[in-house]
PyMOL Python script that loads the backbone (N, CA, C, O; Angstrom):
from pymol import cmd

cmd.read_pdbstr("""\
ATOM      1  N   UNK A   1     129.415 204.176  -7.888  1.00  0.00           N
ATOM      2  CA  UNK A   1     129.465 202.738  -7.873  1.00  0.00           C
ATOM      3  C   UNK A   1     128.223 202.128  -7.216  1.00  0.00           C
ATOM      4  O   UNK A   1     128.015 200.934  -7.430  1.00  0.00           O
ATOM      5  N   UNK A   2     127.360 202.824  -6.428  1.00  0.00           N
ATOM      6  CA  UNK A   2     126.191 202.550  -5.675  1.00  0.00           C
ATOM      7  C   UNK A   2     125.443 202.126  -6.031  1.00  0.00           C
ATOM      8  O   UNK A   2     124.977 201.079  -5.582  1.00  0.00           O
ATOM      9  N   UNK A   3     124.815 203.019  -7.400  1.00  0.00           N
ATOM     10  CA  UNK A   3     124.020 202.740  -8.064  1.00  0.00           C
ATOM     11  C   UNK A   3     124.027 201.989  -9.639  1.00  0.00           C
ATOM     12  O   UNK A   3     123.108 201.887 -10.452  1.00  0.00           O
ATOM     13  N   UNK A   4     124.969 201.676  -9.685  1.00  0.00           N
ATOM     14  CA  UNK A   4     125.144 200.709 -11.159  1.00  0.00           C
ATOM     15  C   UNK A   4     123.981 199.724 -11.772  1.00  0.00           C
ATOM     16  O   UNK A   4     123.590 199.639 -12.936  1.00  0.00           O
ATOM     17  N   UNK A   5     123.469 198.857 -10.352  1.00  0.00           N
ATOM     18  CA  UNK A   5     122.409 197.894 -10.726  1.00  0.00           C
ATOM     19  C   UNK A   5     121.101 198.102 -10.625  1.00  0.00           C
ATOM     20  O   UNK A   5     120.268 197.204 -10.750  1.00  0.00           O
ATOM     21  N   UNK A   6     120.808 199.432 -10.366  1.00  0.00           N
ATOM     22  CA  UNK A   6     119.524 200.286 -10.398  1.00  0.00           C
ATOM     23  C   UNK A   6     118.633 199.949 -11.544  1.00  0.00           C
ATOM     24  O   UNK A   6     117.442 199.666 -11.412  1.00  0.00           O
ATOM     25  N   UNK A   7     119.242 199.991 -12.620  1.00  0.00           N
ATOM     26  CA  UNK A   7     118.497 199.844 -13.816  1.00  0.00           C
ATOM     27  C   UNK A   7     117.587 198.874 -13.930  1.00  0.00           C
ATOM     28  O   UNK A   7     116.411 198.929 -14.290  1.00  0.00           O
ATOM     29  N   UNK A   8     118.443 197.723 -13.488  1.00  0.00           N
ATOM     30  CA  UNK A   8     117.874 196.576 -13.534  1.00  0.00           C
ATOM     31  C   UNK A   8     116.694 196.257 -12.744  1.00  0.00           C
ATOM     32  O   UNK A   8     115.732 195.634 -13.194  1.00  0.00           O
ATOM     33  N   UNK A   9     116.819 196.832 -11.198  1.00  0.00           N
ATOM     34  CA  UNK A   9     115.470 196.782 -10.676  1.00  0.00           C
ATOM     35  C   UNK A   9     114.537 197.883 -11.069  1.00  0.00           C
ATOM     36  O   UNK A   9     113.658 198.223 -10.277  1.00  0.00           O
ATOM     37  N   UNK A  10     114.637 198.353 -12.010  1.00  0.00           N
ATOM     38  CA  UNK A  10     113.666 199.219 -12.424  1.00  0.00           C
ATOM     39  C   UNK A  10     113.106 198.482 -13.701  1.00  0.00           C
ATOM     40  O   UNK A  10     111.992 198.676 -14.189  1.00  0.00           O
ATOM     41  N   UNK A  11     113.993 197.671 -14.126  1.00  0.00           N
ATOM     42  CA  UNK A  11     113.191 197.033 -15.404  1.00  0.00           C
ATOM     43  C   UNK A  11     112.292 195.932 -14.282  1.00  0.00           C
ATOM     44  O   UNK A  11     111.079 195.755 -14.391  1.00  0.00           O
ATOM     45  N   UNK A  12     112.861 195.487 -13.578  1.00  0.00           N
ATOM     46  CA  UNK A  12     112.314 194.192 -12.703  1.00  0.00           C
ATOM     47  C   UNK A  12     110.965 194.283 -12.165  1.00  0.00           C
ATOM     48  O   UNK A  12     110.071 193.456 -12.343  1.00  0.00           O
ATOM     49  N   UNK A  13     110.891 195.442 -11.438  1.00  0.00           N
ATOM     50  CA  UNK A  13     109.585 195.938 -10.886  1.00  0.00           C
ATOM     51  C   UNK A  13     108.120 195.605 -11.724  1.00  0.00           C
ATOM     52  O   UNK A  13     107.228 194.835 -11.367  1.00  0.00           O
ATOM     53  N   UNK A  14     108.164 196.204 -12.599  1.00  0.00           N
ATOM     54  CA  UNK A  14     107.123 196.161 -13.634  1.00  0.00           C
ATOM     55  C   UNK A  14     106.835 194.841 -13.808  1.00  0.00           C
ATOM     56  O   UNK A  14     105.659 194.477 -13.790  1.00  0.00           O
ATOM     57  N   UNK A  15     107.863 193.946 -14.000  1.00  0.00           N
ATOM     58  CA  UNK A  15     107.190 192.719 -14.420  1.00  0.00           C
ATOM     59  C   UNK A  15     106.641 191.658 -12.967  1.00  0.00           C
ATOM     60  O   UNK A  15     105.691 190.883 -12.854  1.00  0.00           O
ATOM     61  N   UNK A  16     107.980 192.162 -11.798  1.00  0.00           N
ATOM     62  CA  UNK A  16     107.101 191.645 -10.324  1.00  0.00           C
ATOM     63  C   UNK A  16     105.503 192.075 -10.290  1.00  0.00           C
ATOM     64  O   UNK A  16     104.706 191.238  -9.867  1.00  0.00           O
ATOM     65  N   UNK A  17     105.130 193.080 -10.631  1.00  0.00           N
ATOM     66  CA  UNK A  17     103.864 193.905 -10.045  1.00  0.00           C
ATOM     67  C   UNK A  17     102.761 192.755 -11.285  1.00  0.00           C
ATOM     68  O   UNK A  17     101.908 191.916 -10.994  1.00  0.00           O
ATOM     69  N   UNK A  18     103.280 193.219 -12.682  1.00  0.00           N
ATOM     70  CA  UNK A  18     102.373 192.442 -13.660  1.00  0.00           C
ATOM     71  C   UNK A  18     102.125 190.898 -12.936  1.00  0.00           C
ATOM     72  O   UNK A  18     101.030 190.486 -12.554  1.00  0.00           O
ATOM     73  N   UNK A  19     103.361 190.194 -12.852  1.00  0.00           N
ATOM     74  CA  UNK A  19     103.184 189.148 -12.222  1.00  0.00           C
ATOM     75  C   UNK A  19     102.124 188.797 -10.822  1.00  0.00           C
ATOM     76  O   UNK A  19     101.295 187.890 -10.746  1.00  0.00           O
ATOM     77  N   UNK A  20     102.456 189.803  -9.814  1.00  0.00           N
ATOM     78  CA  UNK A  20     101.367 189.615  -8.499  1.00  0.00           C
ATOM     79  C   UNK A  20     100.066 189.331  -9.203  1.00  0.00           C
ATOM     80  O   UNK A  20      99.483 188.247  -9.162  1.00  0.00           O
ATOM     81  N   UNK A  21      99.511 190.808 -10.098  1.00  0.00           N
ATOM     82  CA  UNK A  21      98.414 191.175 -10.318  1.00  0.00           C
ATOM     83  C   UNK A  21      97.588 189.952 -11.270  1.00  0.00           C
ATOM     84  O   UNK A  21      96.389 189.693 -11.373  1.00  0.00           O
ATOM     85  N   UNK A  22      98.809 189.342 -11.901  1.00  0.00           N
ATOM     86  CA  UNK A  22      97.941 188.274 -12.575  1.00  0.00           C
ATOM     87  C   UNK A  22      97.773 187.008 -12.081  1.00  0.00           C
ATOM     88  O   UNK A  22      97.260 186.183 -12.836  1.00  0.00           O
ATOM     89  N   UNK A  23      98.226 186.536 -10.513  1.00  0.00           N
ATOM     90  CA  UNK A  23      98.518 185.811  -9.711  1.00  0.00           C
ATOM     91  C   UNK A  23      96.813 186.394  -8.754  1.00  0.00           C
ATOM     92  O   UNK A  23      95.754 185.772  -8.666  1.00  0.00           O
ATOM     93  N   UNK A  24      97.008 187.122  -8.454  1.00  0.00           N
ATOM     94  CA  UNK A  24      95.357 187.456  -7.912  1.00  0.00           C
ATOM     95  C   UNK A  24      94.263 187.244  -8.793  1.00  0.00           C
ATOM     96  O   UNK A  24      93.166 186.883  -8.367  1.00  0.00           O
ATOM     97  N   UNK A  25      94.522 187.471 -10.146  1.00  0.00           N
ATOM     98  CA  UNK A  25      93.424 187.462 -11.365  1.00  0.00           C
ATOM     99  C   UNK A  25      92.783 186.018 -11.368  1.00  0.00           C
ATOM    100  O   UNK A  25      91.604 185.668 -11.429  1.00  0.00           O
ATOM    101  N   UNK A  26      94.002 185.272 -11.278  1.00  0.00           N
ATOM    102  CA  UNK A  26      93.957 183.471 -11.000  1.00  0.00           C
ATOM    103  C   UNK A  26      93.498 182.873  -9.929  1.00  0.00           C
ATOM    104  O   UNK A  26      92.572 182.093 -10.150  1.00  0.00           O
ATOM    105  N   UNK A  27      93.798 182.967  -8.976  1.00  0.00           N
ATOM    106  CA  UNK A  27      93.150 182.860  -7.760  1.00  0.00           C
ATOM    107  C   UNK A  27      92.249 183.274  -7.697  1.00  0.00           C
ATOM    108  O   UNK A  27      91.616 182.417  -7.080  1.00  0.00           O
ATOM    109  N   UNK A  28      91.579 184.084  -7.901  1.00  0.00           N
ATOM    110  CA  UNK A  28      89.941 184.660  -7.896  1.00  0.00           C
ATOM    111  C   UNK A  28      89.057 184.181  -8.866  1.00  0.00           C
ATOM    112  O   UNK A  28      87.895 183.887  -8.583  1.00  0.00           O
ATOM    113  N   UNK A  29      89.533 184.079 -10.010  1.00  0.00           N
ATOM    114  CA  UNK A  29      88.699 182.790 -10.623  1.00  0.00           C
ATOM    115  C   UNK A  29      89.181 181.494 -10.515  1.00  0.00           C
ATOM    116  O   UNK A  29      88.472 181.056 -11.422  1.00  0.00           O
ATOM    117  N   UNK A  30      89.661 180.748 -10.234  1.00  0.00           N
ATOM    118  CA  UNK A  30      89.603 179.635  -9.581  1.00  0.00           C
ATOM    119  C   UNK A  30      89.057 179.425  -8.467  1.00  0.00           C
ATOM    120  O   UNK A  30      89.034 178.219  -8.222  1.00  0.00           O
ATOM    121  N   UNK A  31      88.553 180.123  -7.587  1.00  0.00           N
ATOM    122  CA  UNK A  31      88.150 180.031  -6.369  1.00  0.00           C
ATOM    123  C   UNK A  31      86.643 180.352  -6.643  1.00  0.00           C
ATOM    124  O   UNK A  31      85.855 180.047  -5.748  1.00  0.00           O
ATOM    125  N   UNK A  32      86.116 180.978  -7.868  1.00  0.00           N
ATOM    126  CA  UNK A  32      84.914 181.609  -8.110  1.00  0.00           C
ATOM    127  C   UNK A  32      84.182 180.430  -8.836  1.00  0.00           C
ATOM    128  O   UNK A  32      83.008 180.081  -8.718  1.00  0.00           O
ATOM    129  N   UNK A  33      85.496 179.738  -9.869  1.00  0.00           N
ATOM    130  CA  UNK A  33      84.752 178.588 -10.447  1.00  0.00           C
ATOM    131  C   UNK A  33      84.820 177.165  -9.483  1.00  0.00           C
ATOM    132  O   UNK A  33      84.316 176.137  -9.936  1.00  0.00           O
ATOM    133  N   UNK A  34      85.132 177.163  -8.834  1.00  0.00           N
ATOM    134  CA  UNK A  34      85.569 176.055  -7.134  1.00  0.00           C
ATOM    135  C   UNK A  34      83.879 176.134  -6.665  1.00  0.00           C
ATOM    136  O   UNK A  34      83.097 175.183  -6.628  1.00  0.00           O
ATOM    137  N   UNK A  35      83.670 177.192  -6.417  1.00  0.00           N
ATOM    138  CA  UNK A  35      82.795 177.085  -5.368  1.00  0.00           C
ATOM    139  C   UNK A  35      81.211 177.206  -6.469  1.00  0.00           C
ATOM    140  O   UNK A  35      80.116 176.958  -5.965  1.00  0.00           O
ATOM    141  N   UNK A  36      81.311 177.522  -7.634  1.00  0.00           N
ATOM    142  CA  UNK A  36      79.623 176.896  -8.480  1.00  0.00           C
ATOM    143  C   UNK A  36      79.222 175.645  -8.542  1.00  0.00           C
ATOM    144  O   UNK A  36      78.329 175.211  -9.269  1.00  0.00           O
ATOM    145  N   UNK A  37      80.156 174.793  -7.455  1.00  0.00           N
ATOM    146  CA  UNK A  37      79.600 173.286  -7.194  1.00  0.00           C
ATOM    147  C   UNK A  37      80.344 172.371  -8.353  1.00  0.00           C
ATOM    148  O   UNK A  37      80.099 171.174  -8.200  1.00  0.00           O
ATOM    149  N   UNK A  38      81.197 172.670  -9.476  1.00  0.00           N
ATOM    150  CA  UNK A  38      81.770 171.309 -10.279  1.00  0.00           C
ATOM    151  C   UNK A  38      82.706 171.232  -9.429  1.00  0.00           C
ATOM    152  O   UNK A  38      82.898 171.902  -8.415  1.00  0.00           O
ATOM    153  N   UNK A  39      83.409 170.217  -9.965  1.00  0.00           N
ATOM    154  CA  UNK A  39      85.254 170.397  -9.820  1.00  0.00           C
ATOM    155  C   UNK A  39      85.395 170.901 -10.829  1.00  0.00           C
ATOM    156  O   UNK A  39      84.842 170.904 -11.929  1.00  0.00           O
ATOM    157  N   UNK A  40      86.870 171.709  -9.981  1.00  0.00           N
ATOM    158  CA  UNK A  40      87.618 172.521 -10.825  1.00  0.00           C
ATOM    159  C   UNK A  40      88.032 171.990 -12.077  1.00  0.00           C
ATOM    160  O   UNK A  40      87.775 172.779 -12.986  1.00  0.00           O
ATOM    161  N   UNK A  41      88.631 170.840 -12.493  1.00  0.00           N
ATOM    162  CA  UNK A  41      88.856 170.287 -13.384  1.00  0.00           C
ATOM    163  C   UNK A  41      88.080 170.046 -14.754  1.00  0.00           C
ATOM    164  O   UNK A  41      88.417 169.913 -15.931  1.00  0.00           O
ATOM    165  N   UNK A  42      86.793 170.052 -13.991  1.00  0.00           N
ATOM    166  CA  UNK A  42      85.901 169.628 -14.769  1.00  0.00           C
ATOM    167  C   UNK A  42      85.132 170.835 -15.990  1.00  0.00           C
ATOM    168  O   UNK A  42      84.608 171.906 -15.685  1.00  0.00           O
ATOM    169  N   UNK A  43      85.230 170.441 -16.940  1.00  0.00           N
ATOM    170  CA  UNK A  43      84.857 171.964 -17.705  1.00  0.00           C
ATOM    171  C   UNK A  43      83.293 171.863 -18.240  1.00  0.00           C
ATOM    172  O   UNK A  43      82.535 170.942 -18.543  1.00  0.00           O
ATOM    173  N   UNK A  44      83.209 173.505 -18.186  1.00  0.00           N
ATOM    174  CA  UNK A  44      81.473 173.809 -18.154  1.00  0.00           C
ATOM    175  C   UNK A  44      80.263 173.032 -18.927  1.00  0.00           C
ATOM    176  O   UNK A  44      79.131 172.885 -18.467  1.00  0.00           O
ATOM    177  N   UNK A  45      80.722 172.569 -20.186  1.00  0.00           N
ATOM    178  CA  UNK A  45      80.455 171.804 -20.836  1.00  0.00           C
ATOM    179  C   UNK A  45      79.785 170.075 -20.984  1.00  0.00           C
ATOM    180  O   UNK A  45      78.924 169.498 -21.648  1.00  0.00           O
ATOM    181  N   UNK A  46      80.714 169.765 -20.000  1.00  0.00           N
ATOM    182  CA  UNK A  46      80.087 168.278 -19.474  1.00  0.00           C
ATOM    183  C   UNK A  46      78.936 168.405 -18.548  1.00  0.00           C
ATOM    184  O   UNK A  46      78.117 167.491 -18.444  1.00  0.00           O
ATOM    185  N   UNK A  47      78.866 169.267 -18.018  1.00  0.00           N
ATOM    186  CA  UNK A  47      77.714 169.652 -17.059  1.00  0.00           C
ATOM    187  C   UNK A  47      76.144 170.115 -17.373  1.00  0.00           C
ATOM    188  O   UNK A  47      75.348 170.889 -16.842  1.00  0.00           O
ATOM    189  N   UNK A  48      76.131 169.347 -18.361  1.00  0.00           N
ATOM    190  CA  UNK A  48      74.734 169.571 -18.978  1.00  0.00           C
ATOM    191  C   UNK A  48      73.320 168.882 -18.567  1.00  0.00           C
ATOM    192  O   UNK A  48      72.995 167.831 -19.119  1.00  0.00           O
ATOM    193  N   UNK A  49      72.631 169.381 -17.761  1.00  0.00           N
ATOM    194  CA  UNK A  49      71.652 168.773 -17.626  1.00  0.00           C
ATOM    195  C   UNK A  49      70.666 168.290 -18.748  1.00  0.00           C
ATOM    196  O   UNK A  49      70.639 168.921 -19.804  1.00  0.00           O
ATOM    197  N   UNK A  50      69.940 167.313 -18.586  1.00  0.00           N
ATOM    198  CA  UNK A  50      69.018 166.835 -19.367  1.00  0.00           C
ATOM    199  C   UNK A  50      67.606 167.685 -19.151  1.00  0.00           C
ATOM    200  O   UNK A  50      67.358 168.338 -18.138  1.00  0.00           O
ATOM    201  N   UNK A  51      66.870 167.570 -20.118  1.00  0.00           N
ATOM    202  CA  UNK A  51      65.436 168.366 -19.488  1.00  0.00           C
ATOM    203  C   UNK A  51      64.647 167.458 -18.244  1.00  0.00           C
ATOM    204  O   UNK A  51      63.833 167.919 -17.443  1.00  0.00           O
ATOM    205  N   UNK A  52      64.962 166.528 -18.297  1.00  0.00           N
ATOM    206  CA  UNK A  52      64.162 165.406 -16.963  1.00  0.00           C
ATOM    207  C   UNK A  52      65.020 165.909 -15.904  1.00  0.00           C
ATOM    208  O   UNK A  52      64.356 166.355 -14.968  1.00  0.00           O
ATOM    209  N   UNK A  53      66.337 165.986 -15.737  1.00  0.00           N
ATOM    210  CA  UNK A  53      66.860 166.673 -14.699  1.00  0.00           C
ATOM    211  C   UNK A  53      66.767 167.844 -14.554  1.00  0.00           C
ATOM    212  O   UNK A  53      67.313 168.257 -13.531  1.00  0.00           O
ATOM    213  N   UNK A  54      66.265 168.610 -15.201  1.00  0.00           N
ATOM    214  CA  UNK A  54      66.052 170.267 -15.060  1.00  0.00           C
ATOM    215  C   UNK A  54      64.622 170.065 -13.928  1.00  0.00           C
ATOM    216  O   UNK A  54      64.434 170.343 -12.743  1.00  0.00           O
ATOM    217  N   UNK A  55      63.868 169.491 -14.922  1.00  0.00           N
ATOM    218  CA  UNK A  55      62.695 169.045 -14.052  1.00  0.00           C
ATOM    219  C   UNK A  55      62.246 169.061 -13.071  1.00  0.00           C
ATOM    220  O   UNK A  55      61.380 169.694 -12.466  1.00  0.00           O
ATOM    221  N   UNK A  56      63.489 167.607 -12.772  1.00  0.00           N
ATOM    222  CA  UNK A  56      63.337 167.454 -10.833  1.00  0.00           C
ATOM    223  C   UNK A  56      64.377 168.226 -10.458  1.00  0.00           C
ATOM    224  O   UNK A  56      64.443 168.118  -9.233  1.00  0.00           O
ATOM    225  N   UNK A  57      65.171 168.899 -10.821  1.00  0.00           N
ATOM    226  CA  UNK A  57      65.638 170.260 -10.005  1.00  0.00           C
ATOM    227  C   UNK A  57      64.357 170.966  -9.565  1.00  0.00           C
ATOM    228  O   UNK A  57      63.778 170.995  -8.479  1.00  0.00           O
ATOM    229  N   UNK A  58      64.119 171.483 -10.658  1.00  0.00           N
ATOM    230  CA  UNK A  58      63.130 172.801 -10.051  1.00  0.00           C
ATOM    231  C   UNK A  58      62.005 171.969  -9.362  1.00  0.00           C
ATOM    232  O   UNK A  58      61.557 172.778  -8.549  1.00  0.00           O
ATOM    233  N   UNK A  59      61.393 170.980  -9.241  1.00  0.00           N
ATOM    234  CA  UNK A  59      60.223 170.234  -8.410  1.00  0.00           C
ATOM    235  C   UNK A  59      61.095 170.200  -7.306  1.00  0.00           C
ATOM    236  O   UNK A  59      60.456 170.736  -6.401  1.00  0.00           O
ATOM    237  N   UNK A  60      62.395 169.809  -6.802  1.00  0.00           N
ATOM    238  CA  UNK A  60      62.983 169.394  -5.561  1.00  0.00           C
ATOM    239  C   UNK A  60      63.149 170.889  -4.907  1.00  0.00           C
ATOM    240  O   UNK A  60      63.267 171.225  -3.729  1.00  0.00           O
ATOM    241  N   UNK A  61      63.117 171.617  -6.049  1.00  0.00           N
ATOM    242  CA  UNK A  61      63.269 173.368  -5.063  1.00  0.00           C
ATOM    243  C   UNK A  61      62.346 173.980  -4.626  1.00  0.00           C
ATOM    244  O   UNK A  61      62.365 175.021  -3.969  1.00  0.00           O
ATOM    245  N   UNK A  62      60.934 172.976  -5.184  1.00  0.00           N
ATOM    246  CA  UNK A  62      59.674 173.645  -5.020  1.00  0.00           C
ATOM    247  C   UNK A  62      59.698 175.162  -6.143  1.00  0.00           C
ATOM    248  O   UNK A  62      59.055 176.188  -5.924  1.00  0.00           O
ATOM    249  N   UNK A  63      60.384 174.982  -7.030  1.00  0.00           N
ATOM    250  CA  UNK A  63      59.746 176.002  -8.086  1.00  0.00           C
ATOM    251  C   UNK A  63      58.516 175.850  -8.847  1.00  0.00           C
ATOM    252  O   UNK A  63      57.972 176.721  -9.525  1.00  0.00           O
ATOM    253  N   UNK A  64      57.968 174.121  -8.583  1.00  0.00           N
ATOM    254  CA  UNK A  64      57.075 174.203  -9.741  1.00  0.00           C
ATOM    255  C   UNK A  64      56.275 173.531  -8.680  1.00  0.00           C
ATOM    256  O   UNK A  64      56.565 173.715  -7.498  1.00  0.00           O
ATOM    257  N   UNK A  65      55.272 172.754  -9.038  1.00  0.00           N
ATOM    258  CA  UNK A  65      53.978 171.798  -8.157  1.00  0.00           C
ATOM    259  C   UNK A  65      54.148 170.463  -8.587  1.00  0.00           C
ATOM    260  O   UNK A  65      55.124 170.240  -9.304  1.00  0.00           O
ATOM    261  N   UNK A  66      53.442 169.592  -8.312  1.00  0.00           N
ATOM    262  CA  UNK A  66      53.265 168.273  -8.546  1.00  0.00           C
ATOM    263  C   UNK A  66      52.193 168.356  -9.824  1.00  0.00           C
ATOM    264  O   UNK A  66      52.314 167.916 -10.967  1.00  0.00           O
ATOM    265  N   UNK A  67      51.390 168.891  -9.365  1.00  0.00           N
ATOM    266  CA  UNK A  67      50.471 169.215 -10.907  1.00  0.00           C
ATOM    267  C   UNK A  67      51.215 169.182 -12.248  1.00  0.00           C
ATOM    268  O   UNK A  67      51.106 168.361 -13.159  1.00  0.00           O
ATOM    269  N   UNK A  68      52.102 170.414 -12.143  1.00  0.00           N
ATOM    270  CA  UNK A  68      52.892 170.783 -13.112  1.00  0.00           C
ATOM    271  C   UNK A  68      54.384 169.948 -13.146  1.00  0.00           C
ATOM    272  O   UNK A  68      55.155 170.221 -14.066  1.00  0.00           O
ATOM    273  N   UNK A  69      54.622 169.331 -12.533  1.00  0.00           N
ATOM    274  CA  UNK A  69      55.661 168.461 -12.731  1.00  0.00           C
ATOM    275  C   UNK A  69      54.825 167.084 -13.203  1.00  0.00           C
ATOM    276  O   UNK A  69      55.609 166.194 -13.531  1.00  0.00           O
ATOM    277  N   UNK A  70      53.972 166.855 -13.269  1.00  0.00           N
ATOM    278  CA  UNK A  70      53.605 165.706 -13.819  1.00  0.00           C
ATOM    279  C   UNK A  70      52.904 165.646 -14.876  1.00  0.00           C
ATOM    280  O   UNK A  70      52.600 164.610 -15.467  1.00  0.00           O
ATOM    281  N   UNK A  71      52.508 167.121 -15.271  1.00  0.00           N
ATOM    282  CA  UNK A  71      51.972 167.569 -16.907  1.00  0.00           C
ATOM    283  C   UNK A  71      53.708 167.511 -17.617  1.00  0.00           C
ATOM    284  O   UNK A  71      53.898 166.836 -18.629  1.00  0.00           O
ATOM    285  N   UNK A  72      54.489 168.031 -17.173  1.00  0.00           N
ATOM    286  CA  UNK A  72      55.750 168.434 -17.918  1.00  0.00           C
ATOM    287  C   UNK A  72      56.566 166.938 -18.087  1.00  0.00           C
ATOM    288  O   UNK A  72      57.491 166.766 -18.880  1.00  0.00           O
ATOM    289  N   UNK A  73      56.031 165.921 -17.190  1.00  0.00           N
ATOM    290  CA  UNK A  73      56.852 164.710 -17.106  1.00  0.00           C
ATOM    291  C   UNK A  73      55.770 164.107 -18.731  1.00  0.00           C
ATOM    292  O   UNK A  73      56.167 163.574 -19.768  1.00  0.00           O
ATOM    293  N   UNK A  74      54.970 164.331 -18.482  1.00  0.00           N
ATOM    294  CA  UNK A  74      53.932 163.686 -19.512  1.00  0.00           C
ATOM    295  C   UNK A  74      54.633 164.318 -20.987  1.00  0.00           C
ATOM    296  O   UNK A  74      55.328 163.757 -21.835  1.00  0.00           O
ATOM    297  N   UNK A  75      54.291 165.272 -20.920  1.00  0.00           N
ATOM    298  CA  UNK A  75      54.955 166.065 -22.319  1.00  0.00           C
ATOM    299  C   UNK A  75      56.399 165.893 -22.842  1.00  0.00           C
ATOM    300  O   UNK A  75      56.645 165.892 -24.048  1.00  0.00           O
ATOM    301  N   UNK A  76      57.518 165.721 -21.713  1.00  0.00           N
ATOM    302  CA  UNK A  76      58.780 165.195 -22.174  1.00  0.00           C
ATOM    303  C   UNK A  76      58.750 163.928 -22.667  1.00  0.00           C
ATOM    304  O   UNK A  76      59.483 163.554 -23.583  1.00  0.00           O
ATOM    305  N   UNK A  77      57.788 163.109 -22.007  1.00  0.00           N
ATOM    306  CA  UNK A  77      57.365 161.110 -22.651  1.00  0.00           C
ATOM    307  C   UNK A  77      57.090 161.894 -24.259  1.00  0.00           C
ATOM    308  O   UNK A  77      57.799 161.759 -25.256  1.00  0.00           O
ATOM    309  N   UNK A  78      56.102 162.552 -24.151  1.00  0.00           N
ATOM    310  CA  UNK A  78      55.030 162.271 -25.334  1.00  0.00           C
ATOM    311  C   UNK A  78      56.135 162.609 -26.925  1.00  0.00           C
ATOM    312  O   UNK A  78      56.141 162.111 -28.051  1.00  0.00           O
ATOM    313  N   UNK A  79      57.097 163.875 -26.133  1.00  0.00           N
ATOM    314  CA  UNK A  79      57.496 164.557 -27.689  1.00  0.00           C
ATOM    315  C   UNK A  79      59.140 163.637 -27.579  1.00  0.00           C
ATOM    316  O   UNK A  79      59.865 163.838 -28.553  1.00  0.00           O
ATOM    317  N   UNK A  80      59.496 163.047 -26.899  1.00  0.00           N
ATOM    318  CA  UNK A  80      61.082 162.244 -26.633  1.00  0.00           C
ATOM    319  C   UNK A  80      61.514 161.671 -28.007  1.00  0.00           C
ATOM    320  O   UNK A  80      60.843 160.675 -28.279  1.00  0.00           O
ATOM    321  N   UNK A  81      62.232 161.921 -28.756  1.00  0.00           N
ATOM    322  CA  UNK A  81      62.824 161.410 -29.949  1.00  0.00           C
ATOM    323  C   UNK A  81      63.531 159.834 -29.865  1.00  0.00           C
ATOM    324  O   UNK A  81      64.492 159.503 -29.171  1.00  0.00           O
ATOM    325  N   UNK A  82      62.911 159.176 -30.591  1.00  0.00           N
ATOM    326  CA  UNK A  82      63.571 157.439 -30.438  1.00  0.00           C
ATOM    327  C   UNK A  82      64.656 157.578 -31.585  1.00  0.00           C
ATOM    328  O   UNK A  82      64.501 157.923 -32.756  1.00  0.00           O
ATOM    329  N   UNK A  83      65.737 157.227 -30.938  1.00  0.00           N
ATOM    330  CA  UNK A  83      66.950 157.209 -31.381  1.00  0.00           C
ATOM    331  C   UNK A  83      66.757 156.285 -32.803  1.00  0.00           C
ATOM    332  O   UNK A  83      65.846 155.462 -32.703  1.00  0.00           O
ATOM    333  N   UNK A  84      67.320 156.291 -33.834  1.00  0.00           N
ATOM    334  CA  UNK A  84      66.983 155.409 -35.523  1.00  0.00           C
ATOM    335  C   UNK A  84      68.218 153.897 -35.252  1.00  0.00           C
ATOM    336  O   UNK A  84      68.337 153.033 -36.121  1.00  0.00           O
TER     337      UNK A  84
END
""", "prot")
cmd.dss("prot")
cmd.show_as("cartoon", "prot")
cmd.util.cbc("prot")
cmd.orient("prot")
């Protein structure tokens, strides 16, 4: 009579454990996509920089010079597509 409901936690187990493991899977990317600076909410997509903002990214990081940020500012004017 002891053991009658055994079965059942043996079917149970498997799906507790699946469950934890995909409960950590979630939490670790959410916390991975949290902290690349969007909100979470916000999806990868809207986050598109423009090439003028690529720009002064890399000039504000000091990847590029003033020289070369102001040849590259010239060249984004020169080739810029006017909307019809």
């Amino acid at each position: 009579m002891y053991w009658n409901g055994g079965w059942a936690w043996m079917a149970f187990m498997p799906l507790l454990w699946i469950a934890l493991i995909g409960l950590v899977v979630w939490a670790v990317v959410r916390l991975t996509q949290h902290s690349s600076g969007r909100h979470a909410t916000e999806p990868r997509w809207t986050a598109k920089e423009t090439p003028e903002e690529v720009l002064d990214r890399r000039f504000a990081s000091g990847e590029i010079d003033a020289d070369a940020y102001s040849e590259a500012r010239k060249h984004l004017a020169a080739h810029r597509q006017v909307p019809p």
